[in-house]
N, C-alpha and C positions, 0 to 999 in steps of 0.2 A: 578301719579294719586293716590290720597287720598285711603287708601283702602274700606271707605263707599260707595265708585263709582263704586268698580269693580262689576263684574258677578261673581257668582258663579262659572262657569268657569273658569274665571282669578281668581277667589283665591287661587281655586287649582292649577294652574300653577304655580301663583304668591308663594304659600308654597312649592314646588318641588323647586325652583330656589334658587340652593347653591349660596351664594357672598362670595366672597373671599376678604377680606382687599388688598389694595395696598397700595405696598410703597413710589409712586411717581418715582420711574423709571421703565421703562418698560422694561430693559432689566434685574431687577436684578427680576421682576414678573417672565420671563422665568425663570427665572436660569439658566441664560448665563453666561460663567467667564466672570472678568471682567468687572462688569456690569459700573462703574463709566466711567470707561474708553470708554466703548462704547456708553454711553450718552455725556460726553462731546466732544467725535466723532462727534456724530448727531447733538449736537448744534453748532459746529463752519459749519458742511455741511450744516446745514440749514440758516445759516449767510452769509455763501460764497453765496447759490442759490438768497438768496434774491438780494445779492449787485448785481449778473448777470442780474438779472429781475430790477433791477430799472434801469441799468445803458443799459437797451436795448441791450445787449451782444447778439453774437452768440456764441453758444460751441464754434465755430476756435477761436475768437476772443478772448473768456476769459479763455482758453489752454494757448495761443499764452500771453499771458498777464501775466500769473501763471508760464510760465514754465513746462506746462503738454502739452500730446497729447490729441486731441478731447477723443478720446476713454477712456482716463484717466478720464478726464472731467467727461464725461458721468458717469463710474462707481463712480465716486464722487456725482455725484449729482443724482443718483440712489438709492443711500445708501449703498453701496457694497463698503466699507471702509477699508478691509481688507490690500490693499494694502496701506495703506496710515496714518502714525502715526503723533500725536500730532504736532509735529514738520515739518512734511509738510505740516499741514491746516495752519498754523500759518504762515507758509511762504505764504503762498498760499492767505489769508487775508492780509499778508504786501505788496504781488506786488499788491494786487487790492487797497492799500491806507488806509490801518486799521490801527488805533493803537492796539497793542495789550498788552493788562494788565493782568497781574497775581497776585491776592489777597490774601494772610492768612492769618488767624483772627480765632480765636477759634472757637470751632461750638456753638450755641446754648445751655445753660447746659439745662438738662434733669433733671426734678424735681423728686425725689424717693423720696418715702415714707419711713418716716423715725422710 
């Protein structure tokens, strides 16, 4: 909302409220270790849930499919990832029929002031 719309009230709210920059991952905004790692975690669990959801799975079903138990399942697609590294989502997208790519390539340069 424009600030010429707000109340007096919400301005002074609106001036009390710290922002804080983000970096684009939310785990490295906590200061979790590991933040890289635990976002490309959440993007292959959120890949695997989609493929369940289109492909009309039941947890036994897409367990039984993966290689896990229901229960595994569940804390997979809970986000409770801790049991489960890089290399078991990846299997775990190849028995549901993924391909799986892994790309490097430089990053992005970063323009400094010279």
């Amino acid at each position: 909302m424009p600030t010429e719309m707000l109340t007096s009230k919400e301005e002074s709210v609106a001036e009390e409220i710290e922002v804080t920059p983000i970096c684009g991952n939310v785990f490295a905004d906590l200061d979790l270790p590991d933040p890289e790692l635990l976002l490309a975690k959440a993007k292959l669990c959120v890949k695997i849930s989609r493929i369940i959801k289109e492909r009309r799975l039941t947890q036994k079903q897409a367990a039984k499919l993966m290689g896990l138990t229901q229960p595994d399942l569940s804390n997979l697609l809970n986000g409770r990832l801790d049991g489960f590294t890089l290399d078991h989502l990846f299997r775990c997208l190849d028995a549901l029929g993924q391909e799986i790519q892994i790309i490097v390539r430089p990053k992005p340069s970063v323009q400094t002031a010279a």
